[in-house]
C-alpha positions as CSV (number, residue, x, y, z in Angstrom):
1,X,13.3,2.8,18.1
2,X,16.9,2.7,18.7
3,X,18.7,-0.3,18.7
4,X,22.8,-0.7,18.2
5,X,22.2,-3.8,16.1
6,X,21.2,-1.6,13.0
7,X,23.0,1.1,13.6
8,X,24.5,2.2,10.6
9,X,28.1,4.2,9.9
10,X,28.8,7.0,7.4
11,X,28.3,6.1,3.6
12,X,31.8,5.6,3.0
13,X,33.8,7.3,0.2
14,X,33.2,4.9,-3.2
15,X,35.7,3.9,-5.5
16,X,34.0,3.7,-8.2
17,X,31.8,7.1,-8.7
18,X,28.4,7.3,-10.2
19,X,26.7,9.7,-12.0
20,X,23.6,9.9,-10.6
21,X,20.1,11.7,-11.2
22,X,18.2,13.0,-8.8
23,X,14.2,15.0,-9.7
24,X,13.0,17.6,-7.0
25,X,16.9,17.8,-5.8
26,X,16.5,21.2,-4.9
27,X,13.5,20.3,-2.4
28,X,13.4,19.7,1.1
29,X,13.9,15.2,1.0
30,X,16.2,15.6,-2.2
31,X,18.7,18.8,-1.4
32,X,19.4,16.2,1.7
33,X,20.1,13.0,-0.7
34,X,22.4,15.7,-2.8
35,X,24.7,16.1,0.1
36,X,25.2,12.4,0.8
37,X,25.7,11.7,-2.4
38,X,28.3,14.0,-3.0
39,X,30.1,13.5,0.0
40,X,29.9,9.6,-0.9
41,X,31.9,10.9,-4.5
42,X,28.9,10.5,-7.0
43,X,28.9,12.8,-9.2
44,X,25.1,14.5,-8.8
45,X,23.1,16.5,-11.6
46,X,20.1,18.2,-9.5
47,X,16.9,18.4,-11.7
48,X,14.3,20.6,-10.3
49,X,11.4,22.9,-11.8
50,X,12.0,25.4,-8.6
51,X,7.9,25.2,-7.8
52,X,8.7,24.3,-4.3
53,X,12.3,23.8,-4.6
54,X,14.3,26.8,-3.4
55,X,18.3,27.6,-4.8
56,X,18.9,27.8,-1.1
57,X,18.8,24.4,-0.5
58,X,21.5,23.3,-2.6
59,X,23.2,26.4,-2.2
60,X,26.3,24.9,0.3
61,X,26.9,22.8,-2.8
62,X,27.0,25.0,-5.8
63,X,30.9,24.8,-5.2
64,X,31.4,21.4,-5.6
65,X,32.6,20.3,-8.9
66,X,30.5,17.0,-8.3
67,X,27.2,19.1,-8.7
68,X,25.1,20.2,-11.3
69,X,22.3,21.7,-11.4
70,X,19.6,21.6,-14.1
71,X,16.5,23.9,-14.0
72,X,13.9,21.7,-15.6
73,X,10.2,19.8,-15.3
74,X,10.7,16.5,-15.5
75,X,6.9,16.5,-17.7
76,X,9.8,16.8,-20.7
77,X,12.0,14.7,-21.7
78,X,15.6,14.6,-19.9
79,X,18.4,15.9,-23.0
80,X,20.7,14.1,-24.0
81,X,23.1,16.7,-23.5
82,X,22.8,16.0,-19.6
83,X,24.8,12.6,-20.5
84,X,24.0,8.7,-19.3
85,X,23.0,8.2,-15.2
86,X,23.8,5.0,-13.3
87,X,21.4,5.7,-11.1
88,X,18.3,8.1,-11.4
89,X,16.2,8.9,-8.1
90,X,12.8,10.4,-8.8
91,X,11.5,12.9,-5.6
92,X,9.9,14.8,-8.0
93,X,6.6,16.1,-7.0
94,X,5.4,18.3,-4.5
95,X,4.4,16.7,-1.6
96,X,2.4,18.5,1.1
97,X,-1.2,19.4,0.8
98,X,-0.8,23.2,-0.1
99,X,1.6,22.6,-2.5
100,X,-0.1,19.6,-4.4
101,X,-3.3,20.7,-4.1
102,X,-2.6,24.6,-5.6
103,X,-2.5,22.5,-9.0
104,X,-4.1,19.3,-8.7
105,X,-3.8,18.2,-12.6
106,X,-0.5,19.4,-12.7
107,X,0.4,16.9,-9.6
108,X,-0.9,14.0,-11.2
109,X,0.7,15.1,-14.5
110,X,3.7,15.0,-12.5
111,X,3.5,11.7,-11.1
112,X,2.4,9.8,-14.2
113,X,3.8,11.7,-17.1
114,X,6.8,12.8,-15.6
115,X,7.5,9.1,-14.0
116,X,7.2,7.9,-17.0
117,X,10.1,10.6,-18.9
118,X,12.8,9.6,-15.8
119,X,11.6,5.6,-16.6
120,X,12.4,6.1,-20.6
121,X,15.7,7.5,-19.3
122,X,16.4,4.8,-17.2
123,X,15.7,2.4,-20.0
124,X,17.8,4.1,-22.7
125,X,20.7,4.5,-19.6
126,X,20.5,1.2,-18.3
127,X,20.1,3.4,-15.2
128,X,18.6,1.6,-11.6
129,X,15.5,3.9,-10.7
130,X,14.0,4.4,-7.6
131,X,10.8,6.1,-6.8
132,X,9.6,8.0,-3.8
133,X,6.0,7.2,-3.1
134,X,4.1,7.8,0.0
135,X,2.5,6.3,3.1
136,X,-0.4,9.1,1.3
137,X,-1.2,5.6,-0.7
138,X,-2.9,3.9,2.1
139,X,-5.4,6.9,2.9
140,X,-7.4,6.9,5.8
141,X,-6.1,3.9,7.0
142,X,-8.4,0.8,8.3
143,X,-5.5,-1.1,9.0
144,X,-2.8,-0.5,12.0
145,X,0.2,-0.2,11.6
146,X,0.2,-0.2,7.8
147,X,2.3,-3.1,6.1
148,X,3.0,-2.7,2.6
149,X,0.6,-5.3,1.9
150,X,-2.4,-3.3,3.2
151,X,-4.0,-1.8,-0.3
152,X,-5.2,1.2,1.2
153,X,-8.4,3.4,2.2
154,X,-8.3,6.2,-0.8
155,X,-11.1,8.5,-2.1
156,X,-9.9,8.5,-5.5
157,X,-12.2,12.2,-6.1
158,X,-11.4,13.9,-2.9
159,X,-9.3,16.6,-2.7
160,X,-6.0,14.5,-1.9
161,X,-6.6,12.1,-4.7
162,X,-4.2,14.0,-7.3
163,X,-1.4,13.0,-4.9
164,X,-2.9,9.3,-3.6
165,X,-4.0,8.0,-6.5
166,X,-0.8,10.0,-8.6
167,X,1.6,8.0,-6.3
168,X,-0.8,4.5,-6.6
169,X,-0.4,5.1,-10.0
170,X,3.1,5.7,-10.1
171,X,3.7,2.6,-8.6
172,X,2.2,0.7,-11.0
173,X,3.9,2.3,-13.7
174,X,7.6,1.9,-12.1
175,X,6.8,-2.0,-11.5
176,X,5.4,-3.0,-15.0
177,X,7.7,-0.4,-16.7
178,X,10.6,-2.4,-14.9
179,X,9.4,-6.2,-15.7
180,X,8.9,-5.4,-19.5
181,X,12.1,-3.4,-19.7
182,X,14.1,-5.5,-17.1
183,X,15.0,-2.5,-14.9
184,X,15.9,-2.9,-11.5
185,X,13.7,-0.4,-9.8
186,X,12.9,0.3,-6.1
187,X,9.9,2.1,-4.3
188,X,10.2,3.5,-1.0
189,X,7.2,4.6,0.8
190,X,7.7,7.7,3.1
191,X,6.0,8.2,6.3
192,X,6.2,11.8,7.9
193,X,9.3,12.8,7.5
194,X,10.4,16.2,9.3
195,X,14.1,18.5,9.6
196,X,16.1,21.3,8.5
197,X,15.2,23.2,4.9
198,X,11.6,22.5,5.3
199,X,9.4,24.9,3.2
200,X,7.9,27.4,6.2
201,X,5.0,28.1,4.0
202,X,4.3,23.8,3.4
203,X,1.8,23.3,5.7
204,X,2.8,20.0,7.3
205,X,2.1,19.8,10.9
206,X,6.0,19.7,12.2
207,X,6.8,22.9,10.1
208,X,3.5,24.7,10.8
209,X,3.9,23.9,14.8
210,X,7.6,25.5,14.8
211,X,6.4,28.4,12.6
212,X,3.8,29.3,14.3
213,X,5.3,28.9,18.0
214,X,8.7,30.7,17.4
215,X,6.2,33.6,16.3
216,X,4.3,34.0,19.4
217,X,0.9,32.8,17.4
218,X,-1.7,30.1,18.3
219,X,-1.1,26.8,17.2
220,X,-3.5,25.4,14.5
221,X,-4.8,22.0,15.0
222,X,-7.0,20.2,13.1
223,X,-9.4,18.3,14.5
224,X,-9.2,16.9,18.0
225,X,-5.6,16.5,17.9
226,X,-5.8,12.7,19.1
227,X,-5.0,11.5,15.6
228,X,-1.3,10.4,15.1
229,X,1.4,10.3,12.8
230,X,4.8,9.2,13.5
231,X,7.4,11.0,12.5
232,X,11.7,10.6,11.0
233,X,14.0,13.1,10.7
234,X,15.1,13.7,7.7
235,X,18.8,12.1,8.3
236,X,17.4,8.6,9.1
237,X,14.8,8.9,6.1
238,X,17.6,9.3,2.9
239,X,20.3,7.2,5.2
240,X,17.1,4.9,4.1
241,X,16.9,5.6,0.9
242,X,20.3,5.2,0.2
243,X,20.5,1.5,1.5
244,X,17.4,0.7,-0.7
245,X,19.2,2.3,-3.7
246,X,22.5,0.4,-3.3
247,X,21.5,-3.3,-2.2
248,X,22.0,-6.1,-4.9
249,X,19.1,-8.5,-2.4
250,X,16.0,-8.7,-4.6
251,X,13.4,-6.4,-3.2
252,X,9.8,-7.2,-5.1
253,X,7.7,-4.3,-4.1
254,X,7.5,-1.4,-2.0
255,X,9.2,-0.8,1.2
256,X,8.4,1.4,4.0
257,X,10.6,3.9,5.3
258,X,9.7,5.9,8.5
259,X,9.4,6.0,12.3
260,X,7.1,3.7,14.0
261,X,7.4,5.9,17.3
262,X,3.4,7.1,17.1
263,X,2.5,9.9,19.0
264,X,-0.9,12.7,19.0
265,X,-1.1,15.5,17.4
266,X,-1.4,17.0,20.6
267,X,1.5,15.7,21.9
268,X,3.7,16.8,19.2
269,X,2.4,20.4,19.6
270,X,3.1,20.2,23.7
271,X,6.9,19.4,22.5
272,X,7.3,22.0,20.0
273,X,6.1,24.6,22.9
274,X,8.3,23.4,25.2
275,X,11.7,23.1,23.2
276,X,11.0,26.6,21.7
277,X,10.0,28.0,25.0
278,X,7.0,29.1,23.5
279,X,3.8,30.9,25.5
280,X,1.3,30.0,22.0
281,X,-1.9,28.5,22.8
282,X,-3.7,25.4,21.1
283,X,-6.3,26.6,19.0
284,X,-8.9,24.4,17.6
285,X,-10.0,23.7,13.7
286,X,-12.2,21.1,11.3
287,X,-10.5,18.4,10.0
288,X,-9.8,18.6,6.7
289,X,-11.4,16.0,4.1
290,X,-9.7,12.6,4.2
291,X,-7.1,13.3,6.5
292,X,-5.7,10.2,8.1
293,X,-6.8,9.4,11.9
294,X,-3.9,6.9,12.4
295,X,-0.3,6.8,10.6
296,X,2.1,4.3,11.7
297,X,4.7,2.5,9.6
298,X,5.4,-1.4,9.8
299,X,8.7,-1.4,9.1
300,X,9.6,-5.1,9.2
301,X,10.9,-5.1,5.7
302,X,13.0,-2.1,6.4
303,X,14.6,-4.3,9.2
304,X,14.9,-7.1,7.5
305,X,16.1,-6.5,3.9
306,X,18.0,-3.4,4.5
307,X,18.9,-3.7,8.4
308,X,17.7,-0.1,8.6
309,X,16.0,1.3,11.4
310,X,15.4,4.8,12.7
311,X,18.2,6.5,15.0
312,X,17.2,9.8,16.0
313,X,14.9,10.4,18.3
314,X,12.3,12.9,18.0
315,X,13.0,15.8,20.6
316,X,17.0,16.0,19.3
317,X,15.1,16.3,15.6
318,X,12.5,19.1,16.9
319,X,15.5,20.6,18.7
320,X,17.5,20.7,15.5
321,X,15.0,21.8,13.2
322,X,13.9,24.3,15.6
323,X,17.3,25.7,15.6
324,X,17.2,25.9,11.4
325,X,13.4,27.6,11.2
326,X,15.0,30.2,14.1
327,X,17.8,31.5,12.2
328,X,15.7,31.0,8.9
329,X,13.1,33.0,10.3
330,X,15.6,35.6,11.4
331,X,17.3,35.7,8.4
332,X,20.3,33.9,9.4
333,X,22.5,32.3,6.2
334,X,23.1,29.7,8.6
335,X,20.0,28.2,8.1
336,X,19.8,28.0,4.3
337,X,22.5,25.4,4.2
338,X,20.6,23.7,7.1
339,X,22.3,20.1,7.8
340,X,25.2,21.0,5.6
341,X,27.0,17.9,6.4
342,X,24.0,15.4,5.1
C-alpha cells in the first residue's frame, strides 16, 4: 500500500524537548525509535539488559549529548537517579521465538513484572506510556485479516504461550493500570516487521532467509511455505509508533501497526534469492507447534486515527537490509550503524 494521501514528512525538529524513556532501546525496533527521537531533539535515556540487545546498535549515537544509555532489566525498579520521563516507551522483551523461548519464565516475567515497574514510573512521572504488544496475541488466527477486535486463537501451554499470553497479559495490565491511575497510555500491535540491525542469530524468517542465502546454504522453510505473513520495514513501523505516541485524539485500545501486503513464505524466499543473487536451494522442514498459517494486519484504525499507512515497499526493504546483513556478515562497520539516519 502506497498511497500519497498518508504520506508522511520527516518528524520535524520540536521546540519543546522531551525526556523520554525507551526499554529494549538497544534492540533491533528500539535502537531505530532512539535515532528518531534524537534527531526530533528529545533527549533519550536507552534502558536495555543487553540479552538481545547489542552496544552496536546504538553505537552511531553514543556521541550525542541527547543519549544516555542505562544498562539495566526493567524486572527492577527504574532509580530515581535516572530523573522524571515525559514519555516512557516499553519494547522491552525479546521478541522472536529463539530468543523468548531460551527462557520462557523469564519472558513472561518480563512482560508482566517488568510492565508493571515502567507503569509505576509512569504514574510517579506523570509520564504517557506506550506498550509494544504483538500481532503474536491473536495466535493461529481463525479470523482474516485480523482487526483488533478479533480476541485471538492462543494455546495458553504451548511453547509460544510465554510471549502470547505475556503480551495478552500485558495488555490488560497497561489498560486498567491506566483507567485507575488516569494515564494516557497507548498499545501498538506489531505485525512482522523486518530491516537493518536485525539479530542474524533471531530466527525470524526475513533474517534467517538473507543469512542463510548470502552464505551459499539451503534455505530453511517450515512447513509448506504457503502460509503468509506480511511484512514492514522497520522505517514505516516506528514512523508508526511515533504518531501513536504523539496524538492528543483518544485512542481506546490497541492499534495495529504493520503491512497488509500478504505474501507466501515461498514467495518471500524466491525474492531474497533473487535480490542477493543467490544459487541456495529450498529445503523443506515440520512446522513448528502453533505457528500461524495466515498473518495479515487490518489496519483501518491506523488509517483512520493516525493517517498512517505503510510506504516502503518490500523489495527496496529486502534490498536495503540485504545490503546491512552483507557488510555485517563481512565485518563491515558500516553495518552496525545500519539506517543511521532513522
Amino acid at each position: 500500500m502506497n498511497d500519497d494521501r498518508f504520506s508522511y514528512a520527516p518528524t520535524p525538529v520540536v521546540t519543546r524537548p522531551k525526556r523520554v524513556a525507551v526499554s529494549g532501546g538497544a534492540g533491533f525496533l528500539g535502537s531505530h525509535l532512539c535515532g528518531r527521537l534524537i534527531k526530533a531533539g528529545h533527549d533519550v535515556t536507552c534502558i536495555d539488559n543487553f540479552h538481545t540487545g547489542r552496544h552496536a546498535n546504538v553505537a552511531h549515537l553514543m556521541g550525542s549529548d541527547r543519549f544516555h544509555l542505562v544498562a539495566q532489566d526493567i524486572n527492577e525498579p527504574l532509580g530515581d537517579e535516572l530523573g522524571r520521563f515525559d514519555q516512557i516507551y516499553n519494547l522491552a522483551c525479546p521478541a522472536s521465538p529463539v530468543h523468548y523461548q531460551y527462557d520462557r519464565v523469564k519472558t513472561a516475567l518480563t512482560c508482566a513484572m517488568g510492565t508493571w515497574n515502567l507503569l509505576k514510573r509512569a504514574a510517579t512521572d506523570g509520564a504517557r506510556f506506550f506498550q509494544a504488544s504483538t500481532s503474536e496475541i491473536y495466535g493461529d488466527p481463525e479470523i482474516h485479516p485480523q482487526a483488533e477486535t478479533y480476541r485471538g486463537n492462543v494455546n495458553t501451554v504451548g511453547p509460544r504461550s510465554c510471549y502470547d499470553e505475556g503480551k495478552r497479559f500485558a495488555e490488560t495490565l497497561v489498560t486498567d493500570f491506566g483507567h485507575q491511575h488516569g494515564l494516557t497510555t497507548r498499545i501498538v500491535r506489531i505485525f512482522n516487521t523486518y530491516g537493518p540491525r536485525m539479530h542474524p542469530d533471531d530466527g525470524r524468517v526475513v533474517s534467517n532467509f538473507i543469512v542463510q542465502a548470502l552464505a551459499g546454504r539451503d534455505i530453511t522453510i517450515y512447513g509448506s511455505g504457503e502460509q503468509t505473513r506480511s511484512f514492514c520495514f522497520v522505517d514505516d513501523l516506528i514512523e508508526g509508533f511515533i504518531r501513536l505516541m504523539e496524538t492528543d485524539e483518544e485512542i481506546d485500545g490497541p492499534v495495529n501497526i504493520g503491512n497488509p501486503n500478504e505474501i507466501t513464505v515461498n514467495e518471500l524466499a524466491q525474492q531474497v534469492i533473487a535480490l542477493s543473487g543467490s544459487r541456495s536451494r529450498l529445503v523443506y522442514h515440520p512446522l513448528p507447534i502453533d505457528d500461524p498459517r495466515r498473518r495479515k494486519p487490518d489496519i483501518s484504525r491506523a488509517l483512520t486515527h493516525l493517517r498512517w499507512s505503510p510506504r516502503v515497499q518490500l523489495q527496496e526493504g529486502l534490498e536495503r537490509t540485504i545490503a546491512y546483513f552483507n557488510a555485517e556478515l563481512h565485518g563491515n562497520s558500516v553495518a552496525q550503524r545500519g539506517a543511521a539516519a532513522s
